[in-house]
C-alpha positions, -999 to +999 in steps of 0.1 A: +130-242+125+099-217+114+066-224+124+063-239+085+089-266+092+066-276+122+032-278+106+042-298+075+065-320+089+101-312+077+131-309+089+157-279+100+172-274+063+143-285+042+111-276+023+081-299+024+059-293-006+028-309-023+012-302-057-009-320-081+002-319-117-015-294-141-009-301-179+003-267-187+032-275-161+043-301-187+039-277-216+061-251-197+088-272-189+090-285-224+091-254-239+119-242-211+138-270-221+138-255-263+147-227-254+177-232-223+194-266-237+215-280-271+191-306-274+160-287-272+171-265-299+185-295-321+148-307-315+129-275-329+161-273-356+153-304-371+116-298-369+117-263-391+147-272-408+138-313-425+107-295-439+131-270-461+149-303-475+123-312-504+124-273-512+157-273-515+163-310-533+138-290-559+153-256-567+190-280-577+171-300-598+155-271-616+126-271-606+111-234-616+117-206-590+078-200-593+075-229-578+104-233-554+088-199-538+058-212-533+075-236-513+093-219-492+067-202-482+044-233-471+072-257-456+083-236-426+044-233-416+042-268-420+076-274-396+061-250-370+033-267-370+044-301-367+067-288-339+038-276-320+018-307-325+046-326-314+053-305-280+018-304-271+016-345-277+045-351-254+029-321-229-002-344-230+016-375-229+039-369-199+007-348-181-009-384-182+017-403-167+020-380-139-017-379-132-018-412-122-005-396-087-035-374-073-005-356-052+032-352-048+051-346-020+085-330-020+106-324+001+139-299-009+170-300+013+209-294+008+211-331-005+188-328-033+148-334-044+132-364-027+097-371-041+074-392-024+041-408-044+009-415-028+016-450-033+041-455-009+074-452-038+097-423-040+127-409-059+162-389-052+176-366-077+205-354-062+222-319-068+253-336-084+229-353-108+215-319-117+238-296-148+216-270-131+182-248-124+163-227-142+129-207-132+097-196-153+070-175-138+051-208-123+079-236-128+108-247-112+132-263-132+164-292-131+181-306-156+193-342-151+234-344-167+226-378-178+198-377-202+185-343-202+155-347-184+137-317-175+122-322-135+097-293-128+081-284-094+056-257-096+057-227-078+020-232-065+034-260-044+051-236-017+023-221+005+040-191+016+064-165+000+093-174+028+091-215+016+094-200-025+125-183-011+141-206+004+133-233-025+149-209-044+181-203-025+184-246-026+183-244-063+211-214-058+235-223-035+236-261-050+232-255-091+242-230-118+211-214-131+206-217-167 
């Protein structure tokens, strides 16, 4: 047990860690989650890609190629633009439900995550629940097989290089990174 284990109040094969949620967190995970799963990609697919389908409906019915152009032009801004708004409302949307918690308290061990609220409630995600990890320059990521859930738990939270390490050889010796 390192001198780490003792102060915070963990055990001999886990990490104790608290953070308070940031809304960029959010916004990081989300856009980890486009990028690294089907689903996230299927998300920002239909968002550029429904746009195109009035263009499209228009140039088979004839409508001039002046016109049709012009289109195509204007609809994929207006798709990327609807995607961001719609990330950054979910970002904000999720930010606020986890705010409600002034701190979190987690504690990572060869079973899995637990997280324990302020309020007295906590959660398990075990490793087998997990199709596996992923890591961003301030995030740490799991995704849940079931529904695709992203779970994040920033980087921040670790106060010392040696408890980031061995947060991150959990996330390796239990999941497949992504």
């Amino acid at each position: 047990m390192d001198a780490t284990d003792e102060v915070r109040g963990a055990g001999l094969g886990e990490v104790e860690v608290y953070y308070r949620p940031r809304p960029g967190d959010v916004r990081e995970a989300l856009r980890w989650r486009i990028r690294k799963t089907f689903r996230g990609r299927l998300w920002l697919l239909l968002w550029l890609g429904l746009p195109l389908v009035p263009a499209a409906l228009g140039a088979v019915r004839g409508i001039p190629p002046e016109q049709t152009l012009g289109l195509a032009g204007v609809v994929p801004a207006v798709g990327w633009y609807g995607a961001y708004l719609s990330l950054d409302w979910r970002a904000y949307r999720m930010h606020r439900r986890a705010a409600r918690y002034r701190e979190y308290r987690c504690t990572v061990s060869d079973t899995g995550v637990v997280t324990r609220l302020p309020d007295g409630t906590s959660g398990e995600v075990a490793w087998d629940w997990c199709a596996g990890f992923g890591e961003t320059r301030n995030l740490f990521l799991l995704l849940v097989k079931e529904n695709g859930a992203v779970l994040w738990l920033p980087k921040r939270a670790a106060l010392t290089d040696a408890e980031l390490d061995r947060v991150r050889a959990f996330h390796a010796r239990n999941l497949r990174r992504l």
